[in-house]
N, C-alpha and C positions, 0 to 999 in steps of 0.2 A: 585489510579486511574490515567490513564493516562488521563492527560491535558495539550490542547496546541492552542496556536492563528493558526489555517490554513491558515489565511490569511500570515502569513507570514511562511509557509510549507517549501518554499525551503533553506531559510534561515535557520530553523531549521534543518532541512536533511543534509544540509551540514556541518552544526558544528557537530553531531554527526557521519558524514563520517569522518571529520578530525580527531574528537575524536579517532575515531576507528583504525582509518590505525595507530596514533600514536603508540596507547596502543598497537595494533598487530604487530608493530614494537620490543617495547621494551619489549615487555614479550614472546615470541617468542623464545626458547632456538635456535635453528637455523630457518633461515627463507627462503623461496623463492620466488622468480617474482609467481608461481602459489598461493604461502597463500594470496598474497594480493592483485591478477589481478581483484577481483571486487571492490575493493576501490582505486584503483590510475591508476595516466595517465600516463603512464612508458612513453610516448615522453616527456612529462611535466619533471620526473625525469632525464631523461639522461642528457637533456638542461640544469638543475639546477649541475650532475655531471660534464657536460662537462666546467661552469664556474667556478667550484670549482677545478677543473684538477682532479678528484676524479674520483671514478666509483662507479656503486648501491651499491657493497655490502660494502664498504668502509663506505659509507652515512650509509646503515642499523647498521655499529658498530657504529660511532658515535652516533646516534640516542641509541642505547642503553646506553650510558653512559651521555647523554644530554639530559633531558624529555623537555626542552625546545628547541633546538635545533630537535628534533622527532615533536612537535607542527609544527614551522615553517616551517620542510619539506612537512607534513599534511597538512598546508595551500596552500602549493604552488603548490602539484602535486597529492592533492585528485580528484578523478571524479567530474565534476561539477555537481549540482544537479540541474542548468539552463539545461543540455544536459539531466533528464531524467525524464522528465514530467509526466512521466506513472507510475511512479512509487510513487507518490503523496498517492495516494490510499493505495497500499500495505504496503508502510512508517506504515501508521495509524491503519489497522488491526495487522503489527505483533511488535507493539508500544502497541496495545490491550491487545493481545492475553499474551505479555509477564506478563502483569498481570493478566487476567483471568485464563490463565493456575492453575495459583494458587488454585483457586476456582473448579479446574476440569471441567474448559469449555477452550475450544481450537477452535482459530480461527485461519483459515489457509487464507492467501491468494493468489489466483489463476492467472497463466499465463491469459493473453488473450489470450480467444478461447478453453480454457482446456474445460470447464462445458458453453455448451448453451441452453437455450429454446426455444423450437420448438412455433410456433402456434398451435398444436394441445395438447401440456400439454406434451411432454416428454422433460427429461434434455439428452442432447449426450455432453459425452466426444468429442473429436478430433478426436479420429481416426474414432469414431462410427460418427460425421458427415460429414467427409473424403467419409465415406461408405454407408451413407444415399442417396443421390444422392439428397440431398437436396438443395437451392440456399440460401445464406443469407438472403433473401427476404423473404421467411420463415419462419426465426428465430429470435428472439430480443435479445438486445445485450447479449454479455456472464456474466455470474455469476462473478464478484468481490472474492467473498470469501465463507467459508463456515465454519458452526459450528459444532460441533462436540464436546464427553462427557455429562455433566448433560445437559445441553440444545443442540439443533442438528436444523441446518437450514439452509440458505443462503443470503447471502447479496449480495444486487445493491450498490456501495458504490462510491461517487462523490463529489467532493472539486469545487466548484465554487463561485468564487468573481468577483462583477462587472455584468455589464447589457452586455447583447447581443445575438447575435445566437445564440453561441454555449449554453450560458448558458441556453437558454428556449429549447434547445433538452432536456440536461439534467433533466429537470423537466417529459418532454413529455418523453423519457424513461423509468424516474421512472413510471409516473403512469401506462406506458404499464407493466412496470413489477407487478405492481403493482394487475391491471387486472388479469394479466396472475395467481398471486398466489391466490388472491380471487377461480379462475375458476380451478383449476389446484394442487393447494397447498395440500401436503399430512399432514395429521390429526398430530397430536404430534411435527410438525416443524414449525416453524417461519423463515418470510420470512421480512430480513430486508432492509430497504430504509434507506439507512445510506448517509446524505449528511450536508454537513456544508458549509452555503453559507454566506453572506450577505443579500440575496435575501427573507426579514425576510417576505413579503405578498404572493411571489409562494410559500417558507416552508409552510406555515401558511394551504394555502388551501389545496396542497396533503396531508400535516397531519389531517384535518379536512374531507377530502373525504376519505380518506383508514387509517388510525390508527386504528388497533383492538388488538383483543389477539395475532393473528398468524400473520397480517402482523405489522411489529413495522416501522415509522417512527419517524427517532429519530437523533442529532446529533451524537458527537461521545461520548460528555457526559452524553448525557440522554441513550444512545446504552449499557453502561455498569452499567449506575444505574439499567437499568432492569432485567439484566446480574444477577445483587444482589451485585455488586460490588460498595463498598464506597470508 
């Protein structure tokens, strides 16, 4: 089972960005700027070639013959994961998913704006609310993720630590989605509220006002105990 502090989410994101650019450094029979443009900040590396009198692909052979040396270029010149806060969320679903797979349930998680719900109970992809002539005013925010194999459904899914505005949207959100799946939810799907906050008295009462069979409020360990996953 995948488990982890979210309070400290980006911290954890980034050592496993570091991790990653290492290892697809060094295992990598040849490599390119495009295998590895979504895990590094190529201004960050040239700066680091340019004090070394070196160039990239110089640094990529070193790096394979130095796993510690492949570390400390990972440190220096991975993506930050302060610059990509939106991606908190999806971190966590396909952190899930890579274990549920196992089990033959598959979570995928969603661009923003891919999968929305209307106020009147349909979901529109993008292009279908492109073509809807619909206003965002209409619709509540878009889907997170969604399930798929032995279990099939959707997730609201939100990482909030600490008091404040933004945090009480998120609550007020959920339970609009929340509504929306009570009113709207199709028969054999589960519709989840996937949030891990701090905020253990707002948990407490959206799970107490909407927790059923088909809508699931749950963190992200209780999300995969019902999965059936230990």
């Amino acid at each position: 089972m995948f488990q982890s502090d979210l309070s400290q989410i980006r911290i954890t994101r980034q050592f496993k960005t570091n991790r990653d650019l290492a290892e697809s450094i060094i295992h990598s029979e040849t490599i390119s700027d495009q295998d590895i443009k979504h895990l590094i900040n190529f201004k960050s590396l040239d700066r680091l070639a340019e004090l070394l009198n070196s160039d990239r692909q110089s640094i990529y052979d070193k790096c394979k013959t130095d796993f510690e040396f492949a570390l400390a270029v990972a440190h220096g010149t991975a993506i930050l994961a302060s610059r990509q806060g939106s991606k908190d969320e999806s971190f966590v679903l396909d952190e899930i998913n890579r274990v549920s797979s196992a089990y033959g349930i598959y979570v995928q998680s969603l661009n923003n704006q891919d999968l929305r719900p209307t106020k009147d109970g349909r979901l529109l992809s993008k292009k279908e609310f492109a073509e809807s002539g619909l206003d965002k005013l209409e619709c509540l925010k878009s889907i997170d993720g969604v399930i798929n194999g032995k279990v099939q459904g959707y997730i609201f899914a939100k990482i909030c630590f600490g008091e404040g505005g933004h945090q009480d949207n998120v609550f007020h959100e959920a339970a609009h989605f929340a509504d929306w799946a009570q009113q709207y939810g199709e028969e054999g799907k589960v519709y989840v509220i996937l949030v891990d906050t701090d905020l253990t008295a707002k948990f407490d009462r959206l799970k107490s006002n909407y927790d059923s069979d088909n809508v699931w409020v749950v963190d992200h360990v209780e999300f995969q105990k019902r999965l059936g996953i230990e």
